[in-house]
VOPAGU-2260 file (C-alpha; in pm, 1 decimal, decimal comma):
REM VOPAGU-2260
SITE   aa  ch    i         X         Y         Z
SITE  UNK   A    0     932,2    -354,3   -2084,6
SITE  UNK   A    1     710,5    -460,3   -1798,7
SITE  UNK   A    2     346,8    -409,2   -1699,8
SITE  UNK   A    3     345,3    -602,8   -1419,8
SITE  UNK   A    4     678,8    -627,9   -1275,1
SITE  UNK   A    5     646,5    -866,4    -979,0
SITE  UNK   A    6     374,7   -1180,6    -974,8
SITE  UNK   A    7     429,0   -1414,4    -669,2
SITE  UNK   A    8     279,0   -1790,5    -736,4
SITE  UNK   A    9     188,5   -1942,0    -483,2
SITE  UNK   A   10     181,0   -2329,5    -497,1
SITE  UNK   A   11     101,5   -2638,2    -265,9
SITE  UNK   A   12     221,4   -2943,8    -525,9
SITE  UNK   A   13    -134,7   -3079,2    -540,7
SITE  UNK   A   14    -304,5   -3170,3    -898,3
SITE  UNK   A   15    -399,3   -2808,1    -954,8
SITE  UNK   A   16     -71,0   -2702,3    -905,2
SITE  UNK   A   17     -11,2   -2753,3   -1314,5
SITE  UNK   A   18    -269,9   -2548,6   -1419,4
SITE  UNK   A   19    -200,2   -2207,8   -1168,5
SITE  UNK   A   20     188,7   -2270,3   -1322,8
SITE  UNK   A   21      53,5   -2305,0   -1686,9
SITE  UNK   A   22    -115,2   -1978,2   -1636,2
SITE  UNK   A   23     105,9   -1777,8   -1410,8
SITE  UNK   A   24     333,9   -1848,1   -1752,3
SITE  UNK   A   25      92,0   -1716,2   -1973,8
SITE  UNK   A   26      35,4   -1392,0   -1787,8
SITE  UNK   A   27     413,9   -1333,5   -1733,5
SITE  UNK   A   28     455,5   -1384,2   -2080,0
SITE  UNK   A   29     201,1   -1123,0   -2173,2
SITE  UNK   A   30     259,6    -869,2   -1910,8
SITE  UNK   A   31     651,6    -905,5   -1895,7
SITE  UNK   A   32     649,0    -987,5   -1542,6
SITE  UNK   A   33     905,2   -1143,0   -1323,7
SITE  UNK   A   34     752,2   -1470,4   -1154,9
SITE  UNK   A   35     854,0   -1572,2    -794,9
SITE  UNK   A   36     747,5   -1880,5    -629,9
SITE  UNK   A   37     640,2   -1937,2    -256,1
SITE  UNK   A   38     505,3   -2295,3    -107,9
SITE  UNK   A   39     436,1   -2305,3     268,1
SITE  UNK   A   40     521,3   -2584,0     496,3
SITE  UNK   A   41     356,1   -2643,0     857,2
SITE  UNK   A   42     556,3   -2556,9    1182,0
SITE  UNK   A   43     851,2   -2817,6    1222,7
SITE  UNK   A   44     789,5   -3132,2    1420,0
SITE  UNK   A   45    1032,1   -3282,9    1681,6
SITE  UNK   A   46    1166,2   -3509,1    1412,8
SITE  UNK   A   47    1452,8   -3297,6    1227,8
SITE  UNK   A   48    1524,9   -3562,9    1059,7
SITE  UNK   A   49    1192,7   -3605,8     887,8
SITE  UNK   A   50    1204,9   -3190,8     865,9
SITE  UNK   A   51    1491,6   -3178,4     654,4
SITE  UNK   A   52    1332,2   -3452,7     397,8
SITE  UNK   A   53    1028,2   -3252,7     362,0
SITE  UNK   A   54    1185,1   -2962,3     339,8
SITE  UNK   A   55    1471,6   -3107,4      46,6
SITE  UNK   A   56    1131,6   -3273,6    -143,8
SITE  UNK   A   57    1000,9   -2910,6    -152,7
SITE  UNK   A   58    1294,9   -2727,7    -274,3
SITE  UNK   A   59    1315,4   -3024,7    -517,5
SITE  UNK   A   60     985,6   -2930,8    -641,0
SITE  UNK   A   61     997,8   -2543,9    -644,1
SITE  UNK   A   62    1332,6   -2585,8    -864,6
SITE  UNK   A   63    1135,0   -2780,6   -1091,7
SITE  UNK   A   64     905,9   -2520,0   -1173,1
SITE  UNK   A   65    1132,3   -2260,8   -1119,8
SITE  UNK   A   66    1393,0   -2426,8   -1401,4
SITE  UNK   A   67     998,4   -2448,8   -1608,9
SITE  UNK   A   68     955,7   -2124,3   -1561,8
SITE  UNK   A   69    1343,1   -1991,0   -1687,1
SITE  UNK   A   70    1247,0   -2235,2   -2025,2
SITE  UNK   A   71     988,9   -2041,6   -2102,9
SITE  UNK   A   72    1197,9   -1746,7   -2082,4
SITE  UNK   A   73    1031,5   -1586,3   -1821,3
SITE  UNK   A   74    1221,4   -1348,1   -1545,4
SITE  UNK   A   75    1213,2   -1578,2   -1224,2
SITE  UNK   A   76    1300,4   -1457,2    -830,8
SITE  UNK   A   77    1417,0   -1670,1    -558,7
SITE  UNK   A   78    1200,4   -1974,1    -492,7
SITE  UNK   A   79    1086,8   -1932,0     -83,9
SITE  UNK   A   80    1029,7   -2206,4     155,3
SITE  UNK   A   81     827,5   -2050,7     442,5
SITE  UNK   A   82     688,3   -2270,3     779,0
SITE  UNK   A   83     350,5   -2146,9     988,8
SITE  UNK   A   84      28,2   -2084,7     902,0
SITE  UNK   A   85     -38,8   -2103,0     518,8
SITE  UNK   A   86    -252,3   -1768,1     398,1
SITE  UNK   A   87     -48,7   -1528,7     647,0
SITE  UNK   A   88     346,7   -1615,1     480,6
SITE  UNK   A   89     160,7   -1630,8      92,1
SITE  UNK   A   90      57,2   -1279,2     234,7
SITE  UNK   A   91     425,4   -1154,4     399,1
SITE  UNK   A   92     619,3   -1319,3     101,6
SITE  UNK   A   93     424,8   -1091,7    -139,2
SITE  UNK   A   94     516,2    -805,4      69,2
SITE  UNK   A   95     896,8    -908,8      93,8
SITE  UNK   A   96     949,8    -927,3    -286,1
SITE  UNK   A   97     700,2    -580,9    -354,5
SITE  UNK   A   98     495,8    -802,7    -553,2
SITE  UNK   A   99     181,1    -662,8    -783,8
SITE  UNK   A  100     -17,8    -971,8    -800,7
SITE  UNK   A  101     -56,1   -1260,5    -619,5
SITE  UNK   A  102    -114,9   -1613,4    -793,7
SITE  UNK   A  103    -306,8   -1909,0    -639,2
SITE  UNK   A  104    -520,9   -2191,3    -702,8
SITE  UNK   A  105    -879,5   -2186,3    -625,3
SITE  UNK   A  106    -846,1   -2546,6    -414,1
SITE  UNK   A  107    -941,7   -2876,6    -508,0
SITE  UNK   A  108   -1349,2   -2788,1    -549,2
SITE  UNK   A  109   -1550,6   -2997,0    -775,9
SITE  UNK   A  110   -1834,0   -2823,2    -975,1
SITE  UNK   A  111   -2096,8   -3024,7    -794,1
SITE  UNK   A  112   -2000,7   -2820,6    -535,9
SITE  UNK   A  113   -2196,5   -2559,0    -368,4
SITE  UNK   A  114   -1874,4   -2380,5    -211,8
SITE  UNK   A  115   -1645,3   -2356,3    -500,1
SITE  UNK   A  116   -1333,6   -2106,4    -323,9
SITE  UNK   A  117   -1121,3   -2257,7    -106,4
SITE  UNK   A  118   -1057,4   -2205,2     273,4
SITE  UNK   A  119    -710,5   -2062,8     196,9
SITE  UNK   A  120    -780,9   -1864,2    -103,1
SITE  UNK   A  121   -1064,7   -1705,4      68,7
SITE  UNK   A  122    -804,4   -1573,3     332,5
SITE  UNK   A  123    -526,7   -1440,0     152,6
SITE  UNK   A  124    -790,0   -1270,2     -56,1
SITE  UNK   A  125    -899,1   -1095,3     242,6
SITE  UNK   A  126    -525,1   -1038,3     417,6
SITE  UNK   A  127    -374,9    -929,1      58,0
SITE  UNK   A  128    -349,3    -579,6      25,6
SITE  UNK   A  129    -254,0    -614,7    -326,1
SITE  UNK   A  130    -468,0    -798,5    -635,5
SITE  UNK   A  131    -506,7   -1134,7    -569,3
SITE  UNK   A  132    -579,4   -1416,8    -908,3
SITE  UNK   A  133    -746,0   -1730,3    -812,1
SITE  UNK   A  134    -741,3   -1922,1   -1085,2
SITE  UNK   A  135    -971,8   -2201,6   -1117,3
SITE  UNK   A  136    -882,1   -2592,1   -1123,0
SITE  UNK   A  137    -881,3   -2695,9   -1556,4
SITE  UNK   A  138    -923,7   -2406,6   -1647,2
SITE  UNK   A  139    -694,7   -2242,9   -1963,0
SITE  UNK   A  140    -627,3   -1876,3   -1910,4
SITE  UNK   A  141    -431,1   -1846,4   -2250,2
SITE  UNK   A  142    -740,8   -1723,8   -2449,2
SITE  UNK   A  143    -933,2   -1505,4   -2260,2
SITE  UNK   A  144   -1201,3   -1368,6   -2475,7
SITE  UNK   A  145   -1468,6   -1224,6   -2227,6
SITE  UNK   A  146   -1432,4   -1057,9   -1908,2
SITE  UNK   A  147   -1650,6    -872,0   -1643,1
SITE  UNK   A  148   -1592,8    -616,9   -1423,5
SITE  UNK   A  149   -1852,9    -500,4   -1159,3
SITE  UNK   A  150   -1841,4    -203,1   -1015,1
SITE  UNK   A  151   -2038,6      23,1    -711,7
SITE  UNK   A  152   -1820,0     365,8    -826,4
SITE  UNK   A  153   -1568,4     301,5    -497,1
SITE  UNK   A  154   -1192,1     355,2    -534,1
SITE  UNK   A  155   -1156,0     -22,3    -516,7
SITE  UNK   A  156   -1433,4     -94,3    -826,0
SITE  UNK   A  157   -1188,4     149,1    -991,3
SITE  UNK   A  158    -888,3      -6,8    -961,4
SITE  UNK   A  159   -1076,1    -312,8   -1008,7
SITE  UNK   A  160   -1205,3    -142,2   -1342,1
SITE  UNK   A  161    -829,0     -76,8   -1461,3
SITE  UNK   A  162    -703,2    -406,7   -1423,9
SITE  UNK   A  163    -960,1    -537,6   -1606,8
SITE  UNK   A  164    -887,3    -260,6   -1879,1
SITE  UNK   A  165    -569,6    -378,6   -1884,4
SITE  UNK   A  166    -616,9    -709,8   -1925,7
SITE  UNK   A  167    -869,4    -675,4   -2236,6
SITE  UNK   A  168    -637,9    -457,1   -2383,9
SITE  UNK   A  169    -331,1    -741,6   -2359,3
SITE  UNK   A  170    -535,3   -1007,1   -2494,4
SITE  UNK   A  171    -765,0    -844,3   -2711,2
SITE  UNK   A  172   -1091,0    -966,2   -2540,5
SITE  UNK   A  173   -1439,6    -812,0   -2484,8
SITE  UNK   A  174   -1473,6    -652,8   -2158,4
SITE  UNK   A  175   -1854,6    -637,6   -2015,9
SITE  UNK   A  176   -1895,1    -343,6   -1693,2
SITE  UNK   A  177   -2173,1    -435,5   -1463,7
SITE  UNK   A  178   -2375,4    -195,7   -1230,1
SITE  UNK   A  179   -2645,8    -337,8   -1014,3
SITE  UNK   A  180   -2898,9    -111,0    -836,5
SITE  UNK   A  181   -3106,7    -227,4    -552,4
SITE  UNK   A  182   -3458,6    -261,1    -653,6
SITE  UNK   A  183   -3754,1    -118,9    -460,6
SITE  UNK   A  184   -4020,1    -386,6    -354,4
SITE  UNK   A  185   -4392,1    -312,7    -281,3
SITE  UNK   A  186   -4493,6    -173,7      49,8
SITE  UNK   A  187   -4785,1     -54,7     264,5
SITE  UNK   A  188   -4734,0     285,4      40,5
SITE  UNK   A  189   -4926,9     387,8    -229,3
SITE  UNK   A  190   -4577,6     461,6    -473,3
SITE  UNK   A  191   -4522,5     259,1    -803,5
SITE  UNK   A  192   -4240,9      41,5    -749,3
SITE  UNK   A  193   -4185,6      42,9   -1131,6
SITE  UNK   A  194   -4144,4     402,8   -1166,2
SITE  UNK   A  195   -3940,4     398,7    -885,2
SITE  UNK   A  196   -3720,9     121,8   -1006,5
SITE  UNK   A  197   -3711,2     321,4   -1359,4
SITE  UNK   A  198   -3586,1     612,6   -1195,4
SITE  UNK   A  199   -3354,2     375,0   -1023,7
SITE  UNK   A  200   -3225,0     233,4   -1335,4
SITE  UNK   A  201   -3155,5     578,8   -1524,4
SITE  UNK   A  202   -2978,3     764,8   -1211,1
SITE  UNK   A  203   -2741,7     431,0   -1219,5
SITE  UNK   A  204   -2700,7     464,2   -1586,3
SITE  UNK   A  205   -2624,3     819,6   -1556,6
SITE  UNK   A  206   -2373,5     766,6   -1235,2
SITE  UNK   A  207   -2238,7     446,0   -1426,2
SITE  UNK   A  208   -2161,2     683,1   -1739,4
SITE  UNK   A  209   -1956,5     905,4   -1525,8
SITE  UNK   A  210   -1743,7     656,8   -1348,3
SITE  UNK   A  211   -1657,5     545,1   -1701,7
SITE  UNK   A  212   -1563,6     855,9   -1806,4
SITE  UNK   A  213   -1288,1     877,0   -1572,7
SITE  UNK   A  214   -1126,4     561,3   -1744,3
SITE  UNK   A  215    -945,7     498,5   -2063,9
SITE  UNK   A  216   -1204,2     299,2   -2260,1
SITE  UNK   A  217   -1064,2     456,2   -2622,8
SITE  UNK   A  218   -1092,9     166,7   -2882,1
SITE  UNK   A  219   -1135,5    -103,1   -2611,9
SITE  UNK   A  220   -1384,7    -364,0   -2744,2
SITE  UNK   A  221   -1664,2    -305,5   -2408,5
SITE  UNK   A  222   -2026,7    -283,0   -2301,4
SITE  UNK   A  223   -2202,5    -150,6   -2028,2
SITE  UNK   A  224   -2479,2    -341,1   -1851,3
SITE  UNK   A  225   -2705,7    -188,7   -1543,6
SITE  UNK   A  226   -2967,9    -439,1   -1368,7
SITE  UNK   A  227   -3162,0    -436,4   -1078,2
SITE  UNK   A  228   -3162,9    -702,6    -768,8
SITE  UNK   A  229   -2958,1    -924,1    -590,0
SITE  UNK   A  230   -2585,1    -764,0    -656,8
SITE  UNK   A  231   -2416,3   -1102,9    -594,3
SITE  UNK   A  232   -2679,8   -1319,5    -831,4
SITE  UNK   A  233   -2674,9   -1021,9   -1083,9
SITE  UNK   A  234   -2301,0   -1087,5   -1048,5
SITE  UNK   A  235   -2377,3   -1503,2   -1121,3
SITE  UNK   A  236   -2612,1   -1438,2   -1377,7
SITE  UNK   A  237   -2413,1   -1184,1   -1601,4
SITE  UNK   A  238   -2095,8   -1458,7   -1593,2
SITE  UNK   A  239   -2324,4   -1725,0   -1715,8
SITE  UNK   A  240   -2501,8   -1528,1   -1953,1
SITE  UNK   A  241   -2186,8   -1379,6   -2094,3
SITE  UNK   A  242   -1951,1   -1708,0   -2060,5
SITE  UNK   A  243   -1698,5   -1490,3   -1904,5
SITE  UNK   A  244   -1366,4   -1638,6   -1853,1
SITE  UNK   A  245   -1244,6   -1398,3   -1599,2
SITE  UNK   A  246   -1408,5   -1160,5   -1357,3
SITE  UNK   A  247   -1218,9    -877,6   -1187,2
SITE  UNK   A  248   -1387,9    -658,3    -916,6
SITE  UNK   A  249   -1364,8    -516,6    -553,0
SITE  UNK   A  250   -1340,3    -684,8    -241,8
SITE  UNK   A  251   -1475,9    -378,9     -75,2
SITE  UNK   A  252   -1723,7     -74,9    -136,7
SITE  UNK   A  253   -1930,5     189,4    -105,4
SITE  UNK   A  254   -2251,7     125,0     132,8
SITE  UNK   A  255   -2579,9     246,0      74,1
SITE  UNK   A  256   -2832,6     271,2    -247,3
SITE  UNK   A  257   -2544,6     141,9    -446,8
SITE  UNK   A  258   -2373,3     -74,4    -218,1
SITE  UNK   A  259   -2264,7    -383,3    -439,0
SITE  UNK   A  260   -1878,0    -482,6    -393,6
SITE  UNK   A  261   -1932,9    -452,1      12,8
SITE  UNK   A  262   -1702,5    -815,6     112,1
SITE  UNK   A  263   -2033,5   -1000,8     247,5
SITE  UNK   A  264   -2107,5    -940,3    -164,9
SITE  UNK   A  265   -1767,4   -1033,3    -329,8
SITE  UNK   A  266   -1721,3   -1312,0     -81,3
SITE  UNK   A  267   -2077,6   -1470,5    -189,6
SITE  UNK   A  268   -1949,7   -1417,1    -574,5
SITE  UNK   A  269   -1600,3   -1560,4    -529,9
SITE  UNK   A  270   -1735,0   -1834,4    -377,9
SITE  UNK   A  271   -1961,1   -1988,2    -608,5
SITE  UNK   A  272   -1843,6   -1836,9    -933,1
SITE  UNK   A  273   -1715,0   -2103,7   -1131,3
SITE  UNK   A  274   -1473,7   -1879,2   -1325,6
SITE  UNK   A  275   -1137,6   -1744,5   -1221,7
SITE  UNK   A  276   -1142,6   -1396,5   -1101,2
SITE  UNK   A  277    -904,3   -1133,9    -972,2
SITE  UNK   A  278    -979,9    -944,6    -669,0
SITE  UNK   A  279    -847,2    -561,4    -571,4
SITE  UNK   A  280    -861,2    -367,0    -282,7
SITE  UNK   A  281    -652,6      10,8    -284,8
SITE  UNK   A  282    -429,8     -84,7    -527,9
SITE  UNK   A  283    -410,6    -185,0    -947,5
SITE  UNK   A  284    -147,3    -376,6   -1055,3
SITE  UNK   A  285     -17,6    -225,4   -1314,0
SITE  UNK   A  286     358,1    -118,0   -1232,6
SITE  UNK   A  287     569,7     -42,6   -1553,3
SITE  UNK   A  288     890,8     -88,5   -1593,4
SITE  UNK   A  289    1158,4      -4,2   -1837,2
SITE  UNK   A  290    1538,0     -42,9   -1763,5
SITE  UNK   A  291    1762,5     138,5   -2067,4
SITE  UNK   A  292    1883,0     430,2   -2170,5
SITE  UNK   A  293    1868,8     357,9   -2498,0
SITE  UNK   A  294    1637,4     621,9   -2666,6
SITE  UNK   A  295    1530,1     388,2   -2980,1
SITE  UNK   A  296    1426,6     147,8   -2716,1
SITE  UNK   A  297    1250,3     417,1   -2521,8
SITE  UNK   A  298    1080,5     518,5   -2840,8
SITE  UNK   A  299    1002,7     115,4   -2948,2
SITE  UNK   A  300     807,2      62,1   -2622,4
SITE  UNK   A  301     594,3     381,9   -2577,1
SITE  UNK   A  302     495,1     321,9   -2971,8
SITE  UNK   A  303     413,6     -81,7   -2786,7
SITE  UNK   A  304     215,9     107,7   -2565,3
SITE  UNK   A  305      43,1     365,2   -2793,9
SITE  UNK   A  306     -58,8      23,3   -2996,0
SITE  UNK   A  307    -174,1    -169,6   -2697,9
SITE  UNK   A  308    -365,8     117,9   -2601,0
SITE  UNK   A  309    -186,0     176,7   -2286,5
SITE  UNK   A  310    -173,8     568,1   -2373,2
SITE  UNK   A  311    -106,7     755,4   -2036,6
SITE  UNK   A  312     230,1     497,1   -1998,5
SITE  UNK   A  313     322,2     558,7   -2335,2
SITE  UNK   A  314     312,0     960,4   -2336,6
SITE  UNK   A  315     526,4     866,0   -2041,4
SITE  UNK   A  316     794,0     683,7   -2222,6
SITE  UNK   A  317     787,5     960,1   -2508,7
SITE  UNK   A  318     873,0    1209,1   -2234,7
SITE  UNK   A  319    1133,7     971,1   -2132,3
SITE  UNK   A  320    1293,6     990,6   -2468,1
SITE  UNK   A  321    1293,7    1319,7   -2539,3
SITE  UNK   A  322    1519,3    1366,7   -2216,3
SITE  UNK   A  323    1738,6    1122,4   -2384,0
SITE  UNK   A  324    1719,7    1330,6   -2711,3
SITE  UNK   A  325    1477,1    1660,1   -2692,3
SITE  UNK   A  326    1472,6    1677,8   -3030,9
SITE  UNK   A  327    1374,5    1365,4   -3155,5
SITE  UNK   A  328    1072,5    1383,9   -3402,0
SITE  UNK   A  329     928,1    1032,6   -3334,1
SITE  UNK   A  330     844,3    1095,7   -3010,0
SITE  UNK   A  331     710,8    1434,3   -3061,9
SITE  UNK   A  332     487,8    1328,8   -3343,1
SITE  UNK   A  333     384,9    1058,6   -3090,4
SITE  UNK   A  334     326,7    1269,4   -2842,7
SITE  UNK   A  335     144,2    1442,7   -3030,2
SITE  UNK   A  336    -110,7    1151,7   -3183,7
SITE  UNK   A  337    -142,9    1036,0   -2819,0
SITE  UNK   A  338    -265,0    1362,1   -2733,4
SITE  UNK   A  339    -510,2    1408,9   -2976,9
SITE  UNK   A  340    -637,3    1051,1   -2916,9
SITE  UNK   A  341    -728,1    1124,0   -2547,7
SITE  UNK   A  342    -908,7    1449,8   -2693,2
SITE  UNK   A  343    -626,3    1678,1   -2527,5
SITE  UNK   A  344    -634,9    1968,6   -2791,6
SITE  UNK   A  345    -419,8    2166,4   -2624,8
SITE  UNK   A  346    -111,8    1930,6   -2554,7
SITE  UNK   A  347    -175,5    1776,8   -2920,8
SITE  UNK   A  348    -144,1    2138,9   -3092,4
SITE  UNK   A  349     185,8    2196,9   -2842,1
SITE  UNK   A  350     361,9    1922,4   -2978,2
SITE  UNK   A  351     213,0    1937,6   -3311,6
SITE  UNK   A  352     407,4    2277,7   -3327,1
SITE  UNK   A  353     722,8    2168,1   -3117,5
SITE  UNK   A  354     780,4    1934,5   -3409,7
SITE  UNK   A  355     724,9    2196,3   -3672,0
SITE  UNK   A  356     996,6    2379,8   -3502,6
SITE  UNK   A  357    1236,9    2178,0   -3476,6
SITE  UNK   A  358    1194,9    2067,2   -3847,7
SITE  UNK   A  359    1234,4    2444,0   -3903,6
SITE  UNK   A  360    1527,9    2452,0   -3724,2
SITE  UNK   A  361    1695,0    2177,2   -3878,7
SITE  UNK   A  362    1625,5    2326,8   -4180,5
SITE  UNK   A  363    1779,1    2645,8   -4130,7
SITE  UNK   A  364    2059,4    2457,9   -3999,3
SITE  UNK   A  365    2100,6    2297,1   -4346,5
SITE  UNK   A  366    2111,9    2595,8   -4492,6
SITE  UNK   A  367    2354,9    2747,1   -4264,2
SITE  UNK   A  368    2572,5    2458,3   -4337,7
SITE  UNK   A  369    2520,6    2501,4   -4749,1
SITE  UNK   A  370    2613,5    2837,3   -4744,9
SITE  UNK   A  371    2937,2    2784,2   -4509,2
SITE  UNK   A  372    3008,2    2514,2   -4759,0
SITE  UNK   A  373    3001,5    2767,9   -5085,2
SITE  UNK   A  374    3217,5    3048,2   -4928,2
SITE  UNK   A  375    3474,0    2782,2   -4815,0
């Protein structure tokens, strides 16, 4: 059963290179996911001779990983040598597998630095049409216990906001949601810039509220935070304050009152955070996967789901299994509980008396059978 069926890692065999593989385990591990490796190499020279070395040396090195990767029992793809220009074949070789996600190190950046992203990083973020993890040099991804999510109410702060559901949900961590509003400052006019900025503060509460609503927060360990100022040092200040160990948001957004994810914001943010972060545009990564026919193992994941608190996929897989078998209890008692967790009344009390009537049924059966049995 897979969450996130296709994660491409990029890597350039430099010192960080351990730590995005160490990681890009863990996450395949907890997501299921199949892990495909991609290193670029520059335009060949005139030597061929010196071509085909480099060229050997890098397969050598992708098969490394690659055999790493099949020891830890994760689902690998073809390892790909690509030559050009380094950001735009990361981008095309995540579009020639389908990949979900896109893996790569943040660049060798010190903290002493004032530009933490690197140059390359920076531009597949902004080329990738799918989520793109930078993961930080040192840093162990295996415990995440806090993560942040900001978000301006765009479709891309939502799909932002689901990945990060996602991944709090996997790994059982505390998820903080961010909305910044932009204050009003003192002016020529006459008008309280504190009332104004407590208005401010309770329309974004209210609109933040909303937005929430239309996501699947049900017993996810969260918080909700709105502040006022500088989106981008809100951003800083909320990852510090928080000691988040992942932030996931937008690369673009709305514009206006509320702007906040616009890229001239997330580009600031990804820059000097010092945490690793994920990055979304128009599309989530979740993608699940199930291949079997098997109705017990139909049943076995969607209750996985139910658990994990993936409910939407699960009712899903129930469905699924009650093609297999329409009668089978399980999964319309689960149905049923996943129902009436989401607060759907209506579907819950359906399947609440679908399973009542087929218990009936096979009841009546049983006694069909008895008495066939006693005049034989």
């Amino acid at each position: 059963m897979k969450l996130i069926k296709n994660i491409l890692v990029a890597v350039d065999f430099r010192a960080s290179t351990e730590n995005v593989v160490s990681n890009a385990i863990v996450f395949a591990k907890k997501f299921k996911s199949k892990l495909t490796l991609v290193h670029v190499l520059p335009e060949g020279s005139t030597n061929e001779k010196v071509d085909s070395l480099v060229r050997k040396a890098a397969e050598d090195e992708l098969e490394k990983i690659n055999q790493r990767f099949q020891q830890e029992e994760v689902q690998t793809g073809d390892p790909m040598i690509m030559f050009g220009n380094y950001s735009d074949r990361i981008v095309f070789a995540s579009k020639k597998i389908g990949a979900n996600l896109v893996i790569i190190g943040a660049g060798e950046k010190q903290k002493k630095d004032s530009v933490q992203l690197g140059t390359t990083a920076g531009r597949v973020m902004l080329q990738s049409k799918v989520p793109v993890f930078v993961i930080k040099s040192g840093q162990d991804l295996s415990q995440i216990k806090n993560i942040l999510c900001p978000v301006d109410f765009s479709d891309e702060s939502s799909n932002a906001l689901k990945n990060a559901i996602a991944i709090a949900r996997v790994f059982q961590a505390k998820l903080t949601v961010l909305s910044v509003y932009t204050e009003f400052k003192q002016t020529i006019t006459r008008i309280d810039p504190d009332e104004v900025n407590r208005q401010r503060k309770q329309d974004q509460e209210l609109e933040l509220k909303r937005f929430l609503d239309k996501h699947n927060l049900i017993d996810l360990d969260y918080s909700q935070e709105v502040a006022g100022g500088s989106p981008s040092q809100e951003i800083l200040k909320a990852i510090e304050a928080h000691q988040i160990d992942l932030l996931l948001m937008g690369t673009t957004g709305r514009s206006g009152i509320n702007k906040i994810l616009l890229g001239s914001v997330a580009e600031k943010v990804t820059r000097e955070v010092l945490s690793s972060f994920i990055t979304s545009k128009k599309e989530d990564f979740l993608e699940f996967e199930l291949i079997s026919k098997d109705l017990d193992e139909h049943f076995e994941a969607a209750e996985k789901l139910y658990e994990d608190g993936f409910y939407n996929l699960a009712i899903d897989l129930y469905h699924e299994a009650l093609e297999l078998n329409f009668t089978h209890l399980p999964s319309l008692r689960g149905l049923a509980r996943t129902y009436e967790k989401l607060g759907d009344e209506a579907n819950a009390n359906k399947y609440q008396n679908m399973t009542k009537q087929v218990l009936q049924q096979m009841k009546n059966y049983k006694i069909e059978e008895e008495v066939r049995r006693n005049m034989s």
